[in-house]
Backbone as JSON Lines, residues from 0, in Angstrom:
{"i":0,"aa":"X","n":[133.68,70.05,84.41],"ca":[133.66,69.17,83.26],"c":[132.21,68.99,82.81]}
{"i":1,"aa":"X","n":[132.16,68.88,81.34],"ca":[130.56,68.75,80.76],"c":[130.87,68.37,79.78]}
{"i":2,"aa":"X","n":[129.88,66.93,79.74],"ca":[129.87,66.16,78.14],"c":[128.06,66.41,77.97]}
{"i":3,"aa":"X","n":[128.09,65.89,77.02],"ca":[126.39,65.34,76.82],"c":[125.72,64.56,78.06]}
{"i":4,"aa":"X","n":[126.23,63.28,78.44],"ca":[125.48,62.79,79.89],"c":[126.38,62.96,81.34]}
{"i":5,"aa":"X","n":[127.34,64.15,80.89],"ca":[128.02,64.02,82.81],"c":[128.03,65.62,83.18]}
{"i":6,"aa":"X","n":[128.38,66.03,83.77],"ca":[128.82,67.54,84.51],"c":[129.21,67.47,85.56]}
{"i":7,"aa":"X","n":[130.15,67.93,86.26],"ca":[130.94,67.95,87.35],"c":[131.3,69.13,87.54]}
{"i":8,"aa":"X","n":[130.51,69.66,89.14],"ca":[131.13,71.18,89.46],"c":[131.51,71.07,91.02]}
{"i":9,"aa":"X","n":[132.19,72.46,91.01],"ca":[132.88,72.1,92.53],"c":[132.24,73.8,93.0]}
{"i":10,"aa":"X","n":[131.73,73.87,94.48],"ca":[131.21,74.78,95.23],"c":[131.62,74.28,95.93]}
{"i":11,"aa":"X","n":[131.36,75.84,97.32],"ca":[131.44,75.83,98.57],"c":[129.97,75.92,99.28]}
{"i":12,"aa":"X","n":[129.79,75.3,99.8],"ca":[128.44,76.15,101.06],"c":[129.2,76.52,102.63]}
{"i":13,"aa":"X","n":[128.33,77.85,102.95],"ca":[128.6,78.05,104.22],"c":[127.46,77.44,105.14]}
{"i":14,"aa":"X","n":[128.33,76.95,105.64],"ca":[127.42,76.03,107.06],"c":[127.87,76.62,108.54]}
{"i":15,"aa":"X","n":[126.96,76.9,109.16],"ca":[127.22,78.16,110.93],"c":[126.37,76.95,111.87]}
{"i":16,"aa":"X","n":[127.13,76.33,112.71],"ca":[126.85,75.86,114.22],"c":[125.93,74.8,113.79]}
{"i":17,"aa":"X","n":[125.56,73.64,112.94],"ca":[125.02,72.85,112.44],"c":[125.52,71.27,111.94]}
{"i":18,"aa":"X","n":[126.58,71.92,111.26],"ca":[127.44,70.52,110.7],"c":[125.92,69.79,109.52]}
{"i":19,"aa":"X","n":[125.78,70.27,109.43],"ca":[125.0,69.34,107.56],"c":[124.49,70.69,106.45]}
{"i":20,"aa":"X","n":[124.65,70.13,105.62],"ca":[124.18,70.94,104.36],"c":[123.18,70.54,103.93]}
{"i":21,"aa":"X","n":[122.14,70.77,102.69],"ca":[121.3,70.37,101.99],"c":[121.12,70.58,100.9]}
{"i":22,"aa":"X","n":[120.33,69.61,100.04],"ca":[120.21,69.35,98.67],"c":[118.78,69.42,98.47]}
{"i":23,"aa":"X","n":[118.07,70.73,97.84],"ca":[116.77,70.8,97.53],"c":[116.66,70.87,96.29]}
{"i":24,"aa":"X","n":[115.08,70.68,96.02],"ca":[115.04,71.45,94.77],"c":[115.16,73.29,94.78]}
{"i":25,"aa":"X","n":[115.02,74.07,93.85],"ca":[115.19,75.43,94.41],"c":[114.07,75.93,94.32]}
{"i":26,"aa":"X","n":[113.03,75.61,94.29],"ca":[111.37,76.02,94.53],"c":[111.67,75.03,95.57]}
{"i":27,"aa":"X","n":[111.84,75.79,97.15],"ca":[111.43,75.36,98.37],"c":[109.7,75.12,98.45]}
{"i":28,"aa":"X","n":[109.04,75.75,97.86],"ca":[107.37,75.56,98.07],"c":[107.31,74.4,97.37]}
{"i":29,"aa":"X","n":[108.22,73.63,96.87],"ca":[107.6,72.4,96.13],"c":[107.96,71.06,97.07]}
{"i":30,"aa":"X","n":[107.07,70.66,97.09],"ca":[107.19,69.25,98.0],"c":[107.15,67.85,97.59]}
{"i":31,"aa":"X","n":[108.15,67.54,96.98],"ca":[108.73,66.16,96.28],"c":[108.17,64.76,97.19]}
{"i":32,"aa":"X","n":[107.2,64.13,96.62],"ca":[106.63,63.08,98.06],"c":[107.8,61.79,97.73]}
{"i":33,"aa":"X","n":[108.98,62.26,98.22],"ca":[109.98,61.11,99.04],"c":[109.75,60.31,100.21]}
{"i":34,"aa":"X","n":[109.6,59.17,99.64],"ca":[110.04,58.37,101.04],"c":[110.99,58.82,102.22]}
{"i":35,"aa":"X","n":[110.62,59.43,103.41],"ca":[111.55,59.79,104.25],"c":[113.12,58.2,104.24]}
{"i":36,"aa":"X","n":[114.17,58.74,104.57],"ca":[115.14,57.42,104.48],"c":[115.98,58.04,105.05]}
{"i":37,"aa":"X","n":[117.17,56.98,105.72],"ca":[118.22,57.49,106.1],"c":[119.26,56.26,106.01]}
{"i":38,"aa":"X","n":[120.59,56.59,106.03],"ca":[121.76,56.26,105.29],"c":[122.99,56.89,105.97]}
{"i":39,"aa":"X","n":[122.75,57.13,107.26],"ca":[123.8,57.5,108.13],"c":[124.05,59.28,107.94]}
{"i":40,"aa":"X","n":[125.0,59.17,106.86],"ca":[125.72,60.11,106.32],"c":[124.7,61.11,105.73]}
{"i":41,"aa":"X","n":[123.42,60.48,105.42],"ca":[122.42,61.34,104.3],"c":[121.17,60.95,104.49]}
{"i":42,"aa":"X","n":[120.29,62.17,104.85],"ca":[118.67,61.48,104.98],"c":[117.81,62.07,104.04]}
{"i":43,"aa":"X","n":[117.01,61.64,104.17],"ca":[115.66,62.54,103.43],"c":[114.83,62.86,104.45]}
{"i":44,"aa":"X","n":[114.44,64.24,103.8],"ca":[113.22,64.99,104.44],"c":[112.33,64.98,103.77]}
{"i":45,"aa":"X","n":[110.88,65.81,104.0],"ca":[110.18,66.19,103.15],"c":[109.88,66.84,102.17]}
{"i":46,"aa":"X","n":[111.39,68.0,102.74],"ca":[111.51,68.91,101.8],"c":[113.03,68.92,100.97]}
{"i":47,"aa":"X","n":[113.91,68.42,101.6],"ca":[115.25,68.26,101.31],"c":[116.02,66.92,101.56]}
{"i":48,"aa":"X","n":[117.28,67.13,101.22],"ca":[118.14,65.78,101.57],"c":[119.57,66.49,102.67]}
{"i":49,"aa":"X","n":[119.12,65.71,103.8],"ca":[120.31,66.47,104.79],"c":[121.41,65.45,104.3]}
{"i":50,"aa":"X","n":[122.78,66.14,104.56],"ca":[124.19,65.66,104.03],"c":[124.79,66.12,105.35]}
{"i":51,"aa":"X","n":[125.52,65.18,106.1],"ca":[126.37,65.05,107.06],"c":[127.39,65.73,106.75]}
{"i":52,"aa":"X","n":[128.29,66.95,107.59],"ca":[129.25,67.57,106.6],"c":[130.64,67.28,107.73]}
{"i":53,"aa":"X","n":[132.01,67.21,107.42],"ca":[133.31,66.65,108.28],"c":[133.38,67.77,109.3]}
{"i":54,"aa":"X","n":[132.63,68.84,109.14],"ca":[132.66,69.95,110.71],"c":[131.67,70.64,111.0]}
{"i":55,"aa":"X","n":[131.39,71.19,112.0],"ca":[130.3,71.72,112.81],"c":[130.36,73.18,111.85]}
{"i":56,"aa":"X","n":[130.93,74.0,112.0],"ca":[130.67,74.89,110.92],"c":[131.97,75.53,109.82]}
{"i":57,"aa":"X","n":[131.39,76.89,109.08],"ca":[132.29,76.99,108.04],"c":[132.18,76.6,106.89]}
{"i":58,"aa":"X","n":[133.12,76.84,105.77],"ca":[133.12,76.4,104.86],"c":[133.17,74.75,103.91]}
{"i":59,"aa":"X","n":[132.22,74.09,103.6],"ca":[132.26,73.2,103.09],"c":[132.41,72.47,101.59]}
{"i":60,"aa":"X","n":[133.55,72.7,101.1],"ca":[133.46,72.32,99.45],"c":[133.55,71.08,99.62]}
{"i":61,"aa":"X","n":[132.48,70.82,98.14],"ca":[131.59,69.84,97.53],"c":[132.04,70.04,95.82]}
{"i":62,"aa":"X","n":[132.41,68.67,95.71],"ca":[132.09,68.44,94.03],"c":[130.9,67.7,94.05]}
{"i":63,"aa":"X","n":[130.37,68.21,92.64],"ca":[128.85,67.19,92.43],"c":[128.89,66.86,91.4]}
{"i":64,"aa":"X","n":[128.68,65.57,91.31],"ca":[128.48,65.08,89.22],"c":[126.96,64.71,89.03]}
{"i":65,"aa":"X","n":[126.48,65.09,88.2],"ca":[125.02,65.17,87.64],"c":[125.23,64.21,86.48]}
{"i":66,"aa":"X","n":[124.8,63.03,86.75],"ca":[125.05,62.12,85.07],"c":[123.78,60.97,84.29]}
{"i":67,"aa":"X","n":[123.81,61.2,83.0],"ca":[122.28,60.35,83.06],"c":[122.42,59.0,83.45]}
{"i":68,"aa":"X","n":[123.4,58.36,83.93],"ca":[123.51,57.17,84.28],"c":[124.56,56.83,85.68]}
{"i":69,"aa":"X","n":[124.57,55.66,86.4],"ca":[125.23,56.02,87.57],"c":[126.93,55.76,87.41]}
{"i":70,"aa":"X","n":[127.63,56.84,87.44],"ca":[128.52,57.11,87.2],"c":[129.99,56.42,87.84]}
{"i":71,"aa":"X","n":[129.58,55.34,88.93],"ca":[130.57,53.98,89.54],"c":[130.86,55.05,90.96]}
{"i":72,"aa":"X","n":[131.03,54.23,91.81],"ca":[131.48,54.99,93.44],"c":[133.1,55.07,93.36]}
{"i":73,"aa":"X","n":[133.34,56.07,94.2],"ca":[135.1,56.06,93.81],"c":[135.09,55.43,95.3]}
{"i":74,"aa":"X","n":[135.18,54.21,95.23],"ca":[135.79,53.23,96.33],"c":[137.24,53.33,97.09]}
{"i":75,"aa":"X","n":[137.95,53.68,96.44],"ca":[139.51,53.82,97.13],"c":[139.95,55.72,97.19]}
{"i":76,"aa":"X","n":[138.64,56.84,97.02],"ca":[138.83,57.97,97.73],"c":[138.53,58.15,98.67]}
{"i":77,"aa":"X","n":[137.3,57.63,98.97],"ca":[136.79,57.75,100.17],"c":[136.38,57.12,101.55]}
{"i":78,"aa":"X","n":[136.05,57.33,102.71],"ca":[136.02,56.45,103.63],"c":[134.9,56.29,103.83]}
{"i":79,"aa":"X","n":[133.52,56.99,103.64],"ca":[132.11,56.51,103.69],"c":[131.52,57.1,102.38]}
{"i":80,"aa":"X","n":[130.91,55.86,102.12],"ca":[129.82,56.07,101.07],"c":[128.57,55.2,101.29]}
{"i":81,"aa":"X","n":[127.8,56.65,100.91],"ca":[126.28,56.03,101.51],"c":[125.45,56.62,99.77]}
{"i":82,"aa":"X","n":[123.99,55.58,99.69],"ca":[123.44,56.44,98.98],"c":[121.52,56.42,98.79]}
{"i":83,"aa":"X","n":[120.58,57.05,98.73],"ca":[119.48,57.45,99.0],"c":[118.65,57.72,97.28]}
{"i":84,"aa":"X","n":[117.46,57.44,97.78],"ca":[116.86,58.01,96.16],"c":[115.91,59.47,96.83]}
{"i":85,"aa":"X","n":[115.67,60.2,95.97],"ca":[115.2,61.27,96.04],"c":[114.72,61.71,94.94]}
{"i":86,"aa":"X","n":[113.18,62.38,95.33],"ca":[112.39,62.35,94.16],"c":[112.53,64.38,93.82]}
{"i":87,"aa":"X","n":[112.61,64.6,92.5],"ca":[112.72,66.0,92.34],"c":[111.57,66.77,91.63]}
{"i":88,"aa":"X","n":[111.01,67.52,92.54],"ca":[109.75,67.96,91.66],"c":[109.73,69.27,90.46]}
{"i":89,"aa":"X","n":[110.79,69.26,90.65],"ca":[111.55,70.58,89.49],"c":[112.39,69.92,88.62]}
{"i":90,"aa":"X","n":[113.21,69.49,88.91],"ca":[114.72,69.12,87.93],"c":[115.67,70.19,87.84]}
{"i":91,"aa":"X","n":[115.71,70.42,89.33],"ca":[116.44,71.8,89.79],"c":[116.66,71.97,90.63]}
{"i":92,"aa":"X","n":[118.17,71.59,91.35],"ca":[118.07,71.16,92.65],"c":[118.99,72.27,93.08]}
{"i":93,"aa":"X","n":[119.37,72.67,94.06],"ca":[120.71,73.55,94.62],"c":[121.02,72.84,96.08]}
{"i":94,"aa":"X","n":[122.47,72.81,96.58],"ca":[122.4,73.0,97.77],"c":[122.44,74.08,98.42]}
{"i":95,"aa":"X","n":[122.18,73.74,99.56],"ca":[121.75,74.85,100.67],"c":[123.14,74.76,102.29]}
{"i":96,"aa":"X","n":[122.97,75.93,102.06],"ca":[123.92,75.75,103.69],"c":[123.19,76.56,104.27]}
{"i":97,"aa":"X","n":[123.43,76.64,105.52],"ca":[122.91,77.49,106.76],"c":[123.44,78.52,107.72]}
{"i":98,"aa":"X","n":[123.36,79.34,107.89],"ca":[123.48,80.53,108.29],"c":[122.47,81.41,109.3]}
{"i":99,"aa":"X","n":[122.43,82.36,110.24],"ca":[121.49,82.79,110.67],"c":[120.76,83.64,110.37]}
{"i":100,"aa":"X","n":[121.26,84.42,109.12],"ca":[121.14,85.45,108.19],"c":[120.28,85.2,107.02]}
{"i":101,"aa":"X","n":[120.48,83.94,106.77],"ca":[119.75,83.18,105.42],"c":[120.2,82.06,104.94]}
{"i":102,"aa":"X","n":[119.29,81.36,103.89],"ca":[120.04,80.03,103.29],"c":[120.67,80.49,102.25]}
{"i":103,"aa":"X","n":[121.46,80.12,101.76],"ca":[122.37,80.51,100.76],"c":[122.16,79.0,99.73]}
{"i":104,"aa":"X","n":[121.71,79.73,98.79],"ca":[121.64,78.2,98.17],"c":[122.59,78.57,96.35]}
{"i":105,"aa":"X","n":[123.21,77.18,96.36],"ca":[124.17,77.43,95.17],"c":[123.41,76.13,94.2]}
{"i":106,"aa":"X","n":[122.83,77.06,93.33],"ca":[122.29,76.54,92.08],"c":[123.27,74.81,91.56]}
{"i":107,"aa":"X","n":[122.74,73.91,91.02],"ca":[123.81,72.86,90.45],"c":[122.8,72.87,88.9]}
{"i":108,"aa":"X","n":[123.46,72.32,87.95],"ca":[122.99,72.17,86.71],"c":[121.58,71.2,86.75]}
{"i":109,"aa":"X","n":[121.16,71.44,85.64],"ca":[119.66,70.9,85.85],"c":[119.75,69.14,85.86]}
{"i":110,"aa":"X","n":[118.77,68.65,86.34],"ca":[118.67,67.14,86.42],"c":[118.74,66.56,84.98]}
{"i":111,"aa":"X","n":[119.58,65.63,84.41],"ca":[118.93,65.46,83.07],"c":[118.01,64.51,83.12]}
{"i":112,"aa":"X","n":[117.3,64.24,83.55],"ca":[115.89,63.86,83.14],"c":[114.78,64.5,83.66]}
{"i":113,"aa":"X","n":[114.69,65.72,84.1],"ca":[114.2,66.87,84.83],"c":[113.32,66.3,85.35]}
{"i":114,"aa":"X","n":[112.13,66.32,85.92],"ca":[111.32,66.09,87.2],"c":[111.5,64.52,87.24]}
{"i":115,"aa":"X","n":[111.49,64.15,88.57],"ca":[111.29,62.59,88.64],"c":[112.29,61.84,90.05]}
{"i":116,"aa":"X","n":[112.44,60.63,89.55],"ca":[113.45,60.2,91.0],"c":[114.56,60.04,90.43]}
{"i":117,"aa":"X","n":[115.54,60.21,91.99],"ca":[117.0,59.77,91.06],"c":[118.03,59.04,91.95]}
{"i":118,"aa":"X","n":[118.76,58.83,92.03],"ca":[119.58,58.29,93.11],"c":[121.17,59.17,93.46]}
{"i":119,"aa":"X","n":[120.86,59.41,94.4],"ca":[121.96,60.33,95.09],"c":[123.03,59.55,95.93]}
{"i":120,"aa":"X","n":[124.27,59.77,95.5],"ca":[125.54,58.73,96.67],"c":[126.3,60.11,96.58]}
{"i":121,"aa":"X","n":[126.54,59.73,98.0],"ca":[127.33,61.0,98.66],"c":[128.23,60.01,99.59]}
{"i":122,"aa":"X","n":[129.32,60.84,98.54],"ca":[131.4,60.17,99.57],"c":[131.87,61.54,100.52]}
{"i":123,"aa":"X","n":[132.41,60.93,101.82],"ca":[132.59,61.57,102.71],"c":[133.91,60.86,102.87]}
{"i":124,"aa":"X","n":[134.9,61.92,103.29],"ca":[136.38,62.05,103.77],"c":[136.68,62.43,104.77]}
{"i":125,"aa":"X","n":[137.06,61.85,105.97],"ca":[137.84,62.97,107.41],"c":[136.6,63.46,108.31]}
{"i":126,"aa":"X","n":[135.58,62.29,108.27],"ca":[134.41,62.15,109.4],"c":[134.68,62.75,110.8]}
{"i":127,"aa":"X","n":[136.19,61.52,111.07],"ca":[136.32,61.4,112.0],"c":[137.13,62.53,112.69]}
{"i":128,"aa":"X","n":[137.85,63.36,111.5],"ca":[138.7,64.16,112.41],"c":[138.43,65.32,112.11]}
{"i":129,"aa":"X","n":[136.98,65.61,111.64],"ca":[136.76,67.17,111.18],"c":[137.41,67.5,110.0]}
{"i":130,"aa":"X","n":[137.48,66.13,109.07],"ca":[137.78,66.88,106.95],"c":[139.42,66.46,107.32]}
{"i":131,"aa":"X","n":[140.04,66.54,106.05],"ca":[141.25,66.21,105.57],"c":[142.13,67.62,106.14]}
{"i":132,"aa":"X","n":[143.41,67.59,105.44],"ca":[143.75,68.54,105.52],"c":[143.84,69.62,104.29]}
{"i":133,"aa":"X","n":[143.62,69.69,103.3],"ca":[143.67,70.35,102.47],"c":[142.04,70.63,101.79]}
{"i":134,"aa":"X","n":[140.75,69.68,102.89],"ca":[139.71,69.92,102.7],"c":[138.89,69.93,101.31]}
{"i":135,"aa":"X","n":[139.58,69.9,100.33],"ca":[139.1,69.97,98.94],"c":[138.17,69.05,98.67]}
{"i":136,"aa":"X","n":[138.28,68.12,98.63],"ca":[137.42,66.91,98.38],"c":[136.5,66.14,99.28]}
{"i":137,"aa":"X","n":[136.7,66.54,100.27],"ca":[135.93,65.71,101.3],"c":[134.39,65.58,101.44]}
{"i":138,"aa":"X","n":[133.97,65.86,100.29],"ca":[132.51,66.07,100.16],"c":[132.58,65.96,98.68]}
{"i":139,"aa":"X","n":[131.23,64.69,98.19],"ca":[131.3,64.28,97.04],"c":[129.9,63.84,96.93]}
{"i":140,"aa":"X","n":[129.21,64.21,95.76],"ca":[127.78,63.87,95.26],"c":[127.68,63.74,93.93]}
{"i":141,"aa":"X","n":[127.01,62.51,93.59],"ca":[126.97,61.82,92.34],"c":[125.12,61.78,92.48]}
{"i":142,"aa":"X","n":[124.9,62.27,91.42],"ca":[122.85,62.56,91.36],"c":[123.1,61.65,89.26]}
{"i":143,"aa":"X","n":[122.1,61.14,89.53],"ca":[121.63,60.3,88.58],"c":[120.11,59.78,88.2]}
{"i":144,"aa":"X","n":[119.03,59.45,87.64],"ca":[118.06,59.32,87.42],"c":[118.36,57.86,87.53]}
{"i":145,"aa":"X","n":[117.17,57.2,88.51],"ca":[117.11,55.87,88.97],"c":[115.83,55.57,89.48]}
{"i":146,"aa":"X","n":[114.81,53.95,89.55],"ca":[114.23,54.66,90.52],"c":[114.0,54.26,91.84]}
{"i":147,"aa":"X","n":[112.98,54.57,92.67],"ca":[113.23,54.64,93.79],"c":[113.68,52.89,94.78]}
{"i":148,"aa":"X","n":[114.58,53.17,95.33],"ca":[115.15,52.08,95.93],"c":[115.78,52.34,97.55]}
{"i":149,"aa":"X","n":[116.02,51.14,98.08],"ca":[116.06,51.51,98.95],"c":[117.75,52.29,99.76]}
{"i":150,"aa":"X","n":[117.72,52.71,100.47],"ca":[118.73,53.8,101.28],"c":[120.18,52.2,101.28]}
{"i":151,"aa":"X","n":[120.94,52.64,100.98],"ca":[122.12,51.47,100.8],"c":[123.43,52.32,101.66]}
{"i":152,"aa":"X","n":[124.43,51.35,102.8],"ca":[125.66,52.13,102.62],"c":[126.67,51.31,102.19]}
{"i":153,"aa":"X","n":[127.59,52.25,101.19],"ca":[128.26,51.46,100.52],"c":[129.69,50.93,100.59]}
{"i":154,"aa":"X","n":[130.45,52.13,101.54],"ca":[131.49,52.05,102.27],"c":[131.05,52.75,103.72]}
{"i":155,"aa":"X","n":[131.6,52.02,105.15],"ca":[131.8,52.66,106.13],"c":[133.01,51.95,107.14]}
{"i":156,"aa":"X","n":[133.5,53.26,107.19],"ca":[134.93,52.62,107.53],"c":[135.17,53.82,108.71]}
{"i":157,"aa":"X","n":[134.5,55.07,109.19],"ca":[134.67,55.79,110.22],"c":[133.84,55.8,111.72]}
{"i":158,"aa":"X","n":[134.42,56.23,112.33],"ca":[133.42,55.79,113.74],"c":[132.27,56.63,114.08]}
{"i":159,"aa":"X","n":[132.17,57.96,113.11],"ca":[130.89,59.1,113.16],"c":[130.05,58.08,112.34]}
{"i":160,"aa":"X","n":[130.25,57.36,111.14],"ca":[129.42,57.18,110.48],"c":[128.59,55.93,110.85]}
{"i":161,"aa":"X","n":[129.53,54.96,111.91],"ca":[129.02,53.45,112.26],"c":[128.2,54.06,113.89]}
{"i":162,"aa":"X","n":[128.75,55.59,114.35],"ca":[127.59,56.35,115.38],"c":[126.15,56.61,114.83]}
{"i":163,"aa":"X","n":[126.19,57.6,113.58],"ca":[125.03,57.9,113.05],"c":[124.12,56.37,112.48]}
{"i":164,"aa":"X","n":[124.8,55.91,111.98],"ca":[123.6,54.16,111.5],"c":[123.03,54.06,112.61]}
{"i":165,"aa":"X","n":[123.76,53.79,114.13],"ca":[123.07,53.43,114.98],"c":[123.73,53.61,116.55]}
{"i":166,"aa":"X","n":[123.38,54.89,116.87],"ca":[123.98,55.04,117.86],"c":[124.07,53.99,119.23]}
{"i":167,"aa":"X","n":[122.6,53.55,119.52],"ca":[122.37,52.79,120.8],"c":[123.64,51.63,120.76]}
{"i":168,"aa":"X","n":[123.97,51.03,119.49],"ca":[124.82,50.1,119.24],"c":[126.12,50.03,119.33]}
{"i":169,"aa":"X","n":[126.46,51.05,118.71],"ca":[127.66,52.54,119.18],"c":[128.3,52.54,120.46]}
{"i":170,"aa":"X","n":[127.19,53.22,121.06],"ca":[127.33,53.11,122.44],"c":[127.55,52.6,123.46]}
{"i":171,"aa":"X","n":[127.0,51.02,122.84],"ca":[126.92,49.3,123.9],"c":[128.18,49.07,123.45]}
{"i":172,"aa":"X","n":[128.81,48.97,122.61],"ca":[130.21,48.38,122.13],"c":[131.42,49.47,122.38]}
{"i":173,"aa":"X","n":[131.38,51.05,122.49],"ca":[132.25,51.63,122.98],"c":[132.42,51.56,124.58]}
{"i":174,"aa":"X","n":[131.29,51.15,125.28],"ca":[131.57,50.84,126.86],"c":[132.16,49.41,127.03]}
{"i":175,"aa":"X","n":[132.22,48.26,125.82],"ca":[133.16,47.2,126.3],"c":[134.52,46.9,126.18]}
């Protein structure tokens, strides 16, 4: 789907023995000075934004909506939603999956407000049991121009995702 301020596309990345994908710009030599952050489900790097994916490897489809404004969280699809700002030094981002062979990176439409910060929320489905069953949706990214703020989660309702916030805590309350 594509209007004037939205676009919505759906890819796959291949992800091998890792379990996360990534969201760069596609000039890897460019180094976006982000606040490192994390958000359970989604961190920032220096160079990228790691995305928690529902399995260790394989195929991972992802819809992404690119919109000049923030486009509302779909609250009753998903079971975690987290979301992060991230600064883009292109206005050209792709994700990336991993492989031992190479990164494979799948182009997404350009930022509309091309270089700058933006705010990224990423919905996750079937944490807990390795993805849904029909897998389609279980991976969701909404990129928007915002600016920088801090790492928010917005739904968490799975037990990978209340592990990753904070494992030590995790851990003290699954032994009582």
């Amino acid at each position: 789907m594509r209007d004037d301020k939205t676009c919505t596309v759906r890819l796959e990345v291949d992800v091998q023995d890792c379990g996360i994908a990534h969201l760069a710009d596609q000039g890897w030599d460019q180094y976006p000075e982000t606040p490192a952050q994390s958000a359970g489900i989604i961190e920032v790097a220096k160079r990228y934004v790691a995305l928690e994916i529902t399995h260790q490897w394989g195929p991972a489809n992802f819809t992404v909506t690119i919109a000049d404004r923030d486009p509302g969280a779909d609250l009753t699809g998903y079971e975690d939603i987290a979301e992060i700002s991230y600064v883009s030094a292109s206005g050209q981002v792709a994700l990336v999956g991993f492989n031992y062979d190479n990164a494979t990176m799948s182009p997404l439409p350009p930022l509309p407000a091309g270089p700058g910060t933006y705010r990224i929320r990423y919905h996750v489905k079937g944490m807990d049991i390795e993805g849904t069953l029909d897998a389609v949706d279980d991976h969701y990214l909404q990129i928007w121009p915002s600016p920088l703020e801090d790492p928010a989660v917005v739904k968490a309702t799975t037990e990978a995702l209340q592990y990753l916030l904070d494992p030590k805590k995790h851990e003290q309350s699954s032994k009582s």
